[in-house]
C-alpha positions as CSV (number, residue, x, y, z in Angstrom):
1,X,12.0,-12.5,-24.7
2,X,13.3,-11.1,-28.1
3,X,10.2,-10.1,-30.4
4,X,7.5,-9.7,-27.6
5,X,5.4,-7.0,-26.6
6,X,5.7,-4.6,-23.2
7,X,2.6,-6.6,-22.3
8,X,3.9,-10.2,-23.3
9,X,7.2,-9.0,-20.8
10,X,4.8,-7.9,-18.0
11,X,2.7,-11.0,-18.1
12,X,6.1,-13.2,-18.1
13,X,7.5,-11.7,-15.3
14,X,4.4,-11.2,-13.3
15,X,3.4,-15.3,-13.6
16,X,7.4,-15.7,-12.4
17,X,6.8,-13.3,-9.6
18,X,3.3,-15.0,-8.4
19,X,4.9,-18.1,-8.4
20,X,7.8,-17.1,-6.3
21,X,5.4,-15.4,-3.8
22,X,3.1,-18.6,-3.7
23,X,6.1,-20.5,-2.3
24,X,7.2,-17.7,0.3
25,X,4.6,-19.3,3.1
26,X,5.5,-16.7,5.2
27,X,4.6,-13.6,3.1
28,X,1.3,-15.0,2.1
29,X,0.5,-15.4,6.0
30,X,1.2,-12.0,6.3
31,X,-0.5,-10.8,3.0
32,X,-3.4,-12.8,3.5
33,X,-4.0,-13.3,7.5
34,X,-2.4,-10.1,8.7
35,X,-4.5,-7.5,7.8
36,X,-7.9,-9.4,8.7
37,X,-6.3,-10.1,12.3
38,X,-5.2,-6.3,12.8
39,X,-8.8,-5.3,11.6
40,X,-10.5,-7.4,14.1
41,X,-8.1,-6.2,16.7
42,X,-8.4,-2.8,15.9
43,X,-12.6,-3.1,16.2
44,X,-12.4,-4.2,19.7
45,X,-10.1,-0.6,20.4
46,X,-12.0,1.6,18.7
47,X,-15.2,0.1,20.2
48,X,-13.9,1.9,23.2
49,X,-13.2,4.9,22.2
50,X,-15.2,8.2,21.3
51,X,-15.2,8.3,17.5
52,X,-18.2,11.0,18.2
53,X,-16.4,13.6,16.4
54,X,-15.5,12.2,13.7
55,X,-18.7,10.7,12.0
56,X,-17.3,7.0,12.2
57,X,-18.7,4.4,13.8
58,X,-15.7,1.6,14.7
59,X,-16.8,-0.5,12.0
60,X,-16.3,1.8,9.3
61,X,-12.8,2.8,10.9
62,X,-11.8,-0.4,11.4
63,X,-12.9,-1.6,8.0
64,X,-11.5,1.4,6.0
65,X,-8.4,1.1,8.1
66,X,-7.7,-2.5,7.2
67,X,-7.7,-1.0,3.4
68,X,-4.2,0.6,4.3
69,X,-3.2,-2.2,6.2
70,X,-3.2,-4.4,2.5
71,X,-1.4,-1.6,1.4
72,X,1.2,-1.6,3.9
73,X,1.4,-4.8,4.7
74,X,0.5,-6.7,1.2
75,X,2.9,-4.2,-1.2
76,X,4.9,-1.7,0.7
77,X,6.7,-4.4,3.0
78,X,6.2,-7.2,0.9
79,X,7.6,-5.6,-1.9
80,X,10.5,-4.3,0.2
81,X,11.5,-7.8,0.6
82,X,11.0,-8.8,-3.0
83,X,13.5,-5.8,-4.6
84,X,16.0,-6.7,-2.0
85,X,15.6,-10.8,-2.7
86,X,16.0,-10.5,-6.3
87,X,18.4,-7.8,-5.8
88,X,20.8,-9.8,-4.0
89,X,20.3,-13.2,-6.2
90,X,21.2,-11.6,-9.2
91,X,17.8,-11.3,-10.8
92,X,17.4,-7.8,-11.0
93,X,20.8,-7.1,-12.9
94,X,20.4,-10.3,-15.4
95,X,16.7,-8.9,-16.0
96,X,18.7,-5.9,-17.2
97,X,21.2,-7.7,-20.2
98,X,17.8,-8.2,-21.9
99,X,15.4,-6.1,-23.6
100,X,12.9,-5.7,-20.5
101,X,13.6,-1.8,-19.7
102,X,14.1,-0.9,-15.8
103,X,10.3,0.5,-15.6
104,X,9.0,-2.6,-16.7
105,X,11.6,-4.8,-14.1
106,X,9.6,-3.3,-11.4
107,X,6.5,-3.0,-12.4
108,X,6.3,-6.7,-13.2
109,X,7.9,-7.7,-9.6
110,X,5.0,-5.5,-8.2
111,X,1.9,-6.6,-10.1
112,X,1.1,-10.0,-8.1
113,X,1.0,-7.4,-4.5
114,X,-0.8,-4.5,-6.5
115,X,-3.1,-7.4,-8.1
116,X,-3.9,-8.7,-4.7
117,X,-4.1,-5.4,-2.7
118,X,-6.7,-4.6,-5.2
119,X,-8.6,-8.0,-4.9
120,X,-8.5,-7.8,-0.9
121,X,-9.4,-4.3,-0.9
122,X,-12.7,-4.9,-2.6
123,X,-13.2,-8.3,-0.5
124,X,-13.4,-5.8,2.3
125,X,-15.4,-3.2,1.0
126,X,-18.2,-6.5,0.4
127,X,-17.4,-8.1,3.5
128,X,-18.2,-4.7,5.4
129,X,-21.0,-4.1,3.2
130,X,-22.7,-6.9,3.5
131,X,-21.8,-8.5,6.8
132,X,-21.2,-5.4,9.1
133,X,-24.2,-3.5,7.9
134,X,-22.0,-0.9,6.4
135,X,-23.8,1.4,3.1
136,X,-22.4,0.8,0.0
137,X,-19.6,3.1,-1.6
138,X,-20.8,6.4,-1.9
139,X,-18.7,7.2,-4.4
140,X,-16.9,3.9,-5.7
141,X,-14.8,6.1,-8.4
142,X,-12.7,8.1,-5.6
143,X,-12.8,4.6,-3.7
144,X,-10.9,3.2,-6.7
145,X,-9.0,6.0,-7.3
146,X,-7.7,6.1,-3.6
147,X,-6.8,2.2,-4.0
148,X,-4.9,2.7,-7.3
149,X,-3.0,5.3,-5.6
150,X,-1.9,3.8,-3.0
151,X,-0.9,0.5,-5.1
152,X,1.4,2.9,-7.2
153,X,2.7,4.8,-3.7
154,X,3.5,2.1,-1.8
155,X,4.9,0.3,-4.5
156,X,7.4,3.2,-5.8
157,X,8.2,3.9,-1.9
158,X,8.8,0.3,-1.5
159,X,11.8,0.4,-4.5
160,X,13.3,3.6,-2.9
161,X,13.1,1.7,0.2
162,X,15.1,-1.3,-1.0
163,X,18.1,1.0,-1.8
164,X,18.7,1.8,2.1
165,X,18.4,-2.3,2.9
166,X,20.9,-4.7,2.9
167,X,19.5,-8.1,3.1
168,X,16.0,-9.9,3.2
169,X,16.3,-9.9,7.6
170,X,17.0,-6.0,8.0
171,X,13.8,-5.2,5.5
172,X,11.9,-5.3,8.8
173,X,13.8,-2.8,10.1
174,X,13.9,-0.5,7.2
175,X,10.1,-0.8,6.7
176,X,9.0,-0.1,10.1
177,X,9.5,3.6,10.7
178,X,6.7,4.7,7.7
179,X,5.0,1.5,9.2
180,X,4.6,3.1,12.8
181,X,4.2,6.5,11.1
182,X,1.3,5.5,8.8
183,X,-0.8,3.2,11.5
184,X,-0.7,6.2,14.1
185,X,-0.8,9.2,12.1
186,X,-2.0,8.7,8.2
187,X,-5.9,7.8,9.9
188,X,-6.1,4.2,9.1
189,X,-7.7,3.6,12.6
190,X,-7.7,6.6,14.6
191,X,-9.4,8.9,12.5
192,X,-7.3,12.6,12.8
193,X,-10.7,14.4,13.3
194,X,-10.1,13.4,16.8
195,X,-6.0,14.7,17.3
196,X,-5.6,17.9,18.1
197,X,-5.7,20.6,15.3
198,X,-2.1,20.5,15.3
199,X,-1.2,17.2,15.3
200,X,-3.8,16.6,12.4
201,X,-2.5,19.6,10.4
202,X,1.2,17.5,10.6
203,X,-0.2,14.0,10.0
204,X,-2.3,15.3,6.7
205,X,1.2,15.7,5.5
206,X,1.7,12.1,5.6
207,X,2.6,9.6,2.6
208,X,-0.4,7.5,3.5
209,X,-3.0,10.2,4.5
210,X,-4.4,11.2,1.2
211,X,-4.9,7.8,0.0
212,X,-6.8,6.5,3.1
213,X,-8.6,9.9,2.6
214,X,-10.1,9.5,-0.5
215,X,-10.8,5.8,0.7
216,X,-13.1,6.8,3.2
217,X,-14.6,9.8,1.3
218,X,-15.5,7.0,-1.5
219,X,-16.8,4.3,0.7
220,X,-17.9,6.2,3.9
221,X,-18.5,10.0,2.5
222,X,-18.6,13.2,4.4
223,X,-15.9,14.5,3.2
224,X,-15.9,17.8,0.7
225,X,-14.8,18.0,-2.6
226,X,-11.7,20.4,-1.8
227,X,-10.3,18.0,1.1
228,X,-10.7,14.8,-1.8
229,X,-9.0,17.3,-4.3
230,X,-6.5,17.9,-1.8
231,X,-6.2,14.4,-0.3
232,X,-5.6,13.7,-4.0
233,X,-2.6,15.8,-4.9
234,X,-0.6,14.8,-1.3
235,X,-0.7,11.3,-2.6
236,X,0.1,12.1,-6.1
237,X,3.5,14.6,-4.4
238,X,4.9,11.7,-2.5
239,X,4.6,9.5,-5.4
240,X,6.5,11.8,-7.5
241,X,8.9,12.2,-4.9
242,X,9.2,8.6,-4.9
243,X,9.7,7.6,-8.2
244,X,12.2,10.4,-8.3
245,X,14.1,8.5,-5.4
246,X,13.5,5.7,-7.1
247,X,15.1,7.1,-10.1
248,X,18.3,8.5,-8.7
249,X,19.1,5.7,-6.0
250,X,17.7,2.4,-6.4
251,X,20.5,-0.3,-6.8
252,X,20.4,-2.9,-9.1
253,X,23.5,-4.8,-8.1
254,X,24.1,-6.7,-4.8
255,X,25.2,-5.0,-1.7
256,X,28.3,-7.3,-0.6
């Protein structure tokens, strides 16, 4: 790669990725089928439930909810696996003897997940618009905004997250805990209007909350400007705690 550009490296590396992640049946089943299974689940719940209080209706939760499920599902844990894979087959540390810079190691490995978070994120905003009789984005920039956020979030707390896993198996381990935390308590389906004041107090503190915040205040509205501004600036801390853990512990030689 002697000679090329940042952009000739990132467009290498992203095709190699892509390709590897084409042939990993398994994480495309769960990129792809996952999030459209847990949406359809996660309807039928909230059909039953009183969403009364918080302005939703259980499409709109479900269907704003499945928008942090790609992020979950499609980068964080997918992208878990991927560090750790290339981690322990060397890739990572002969990436490294070349002239491709750390930043740009990573960031290629996660542009086929951001690239398809982004592309199944607006697939659902369509699909909801257009087949669940949904409005349109009421305002489409925070809707982006909120989606580019949580691509570079999950992403940077999926590289700190490889540091504390040892193999390709125990990544389903490691990534459960913010898993668990982020489907009960960041609003993806049980919106936190309806937890007590408490309990909604704590779970606005959460690394997913502020995206899936400004996802609904773009698509669904109702939310003011100083909880978006807020929303905002939680997901932009974690993230800079992230890359900071990133920074100081993420391993780039095998863990034998």
């Amino acid at each position: 790669m002697t000679g090329t550009t940042v952009a000739g490296r990132l467009n290498a590396l992203g095709r190699a990725e892509l390709t590897l992640f084409v042939r990993n049946r398994t994480a495309v089943f769960l990129a792809l089928l996952m999030p459209v299974v847990l949406i359809y689940v996660m309807r039928s719940t909230l059909e039953e439930m009183d969403l009364g209080g918080s302005g939703l209706t259980a499409a709109g939760a479900s269907l704003s909810g499945g928008i942090g499920m790609v992020l979950l599902q499609v980068v964080y844990m997918n992208l878990v696996a991927a560090y750790v894979a290339r981690r322990e087959e060397l890739v990572l540390k002969r990436l490294r003897t070349g002239e491709v810079s750390d930043r740009e190691i990573l960031t290629a490995t996660a542009l086929p997940a951001g690239l398809l978070a982004l592309l199944q994120g607006t697939l659902i905003v369509v699909v909801g618009t257009l087949a669940f009789d949904m409005t349109a984005p009421h305002r489409p920039d925070l809707l982006l905004l909120g989606l580019l956020l949580g691509i570079v979030l999950m992403t940077a707390l999926a590289a700190a997250t490889s540091a504390l896993t040892r193999t390709v198996q125990t990544a389903q381990l490691t990534t459960l805990p913010l898993f668990l935390v982020s489907l009960l308590g960041s609003g993806l389906f049980v919106p936190l209007d309806i937890l007590p004041d408490l309990a909604a107090s704590l779970c606005e503190l959460l690394p997913l909350t502020g995206v899936m915040t400004l996802v609904r205040a773009g698509w669904l509205g109702g939310v003011p400007a100083g909880d978006a501004l807020g929303a905002a600036l939680t997901a932009l801390a974690w993230t800079v705690l992230a890359v900071f853990a990133v920074q100081r512990w993420f391993r780039w030689d095998p863990r034998r």
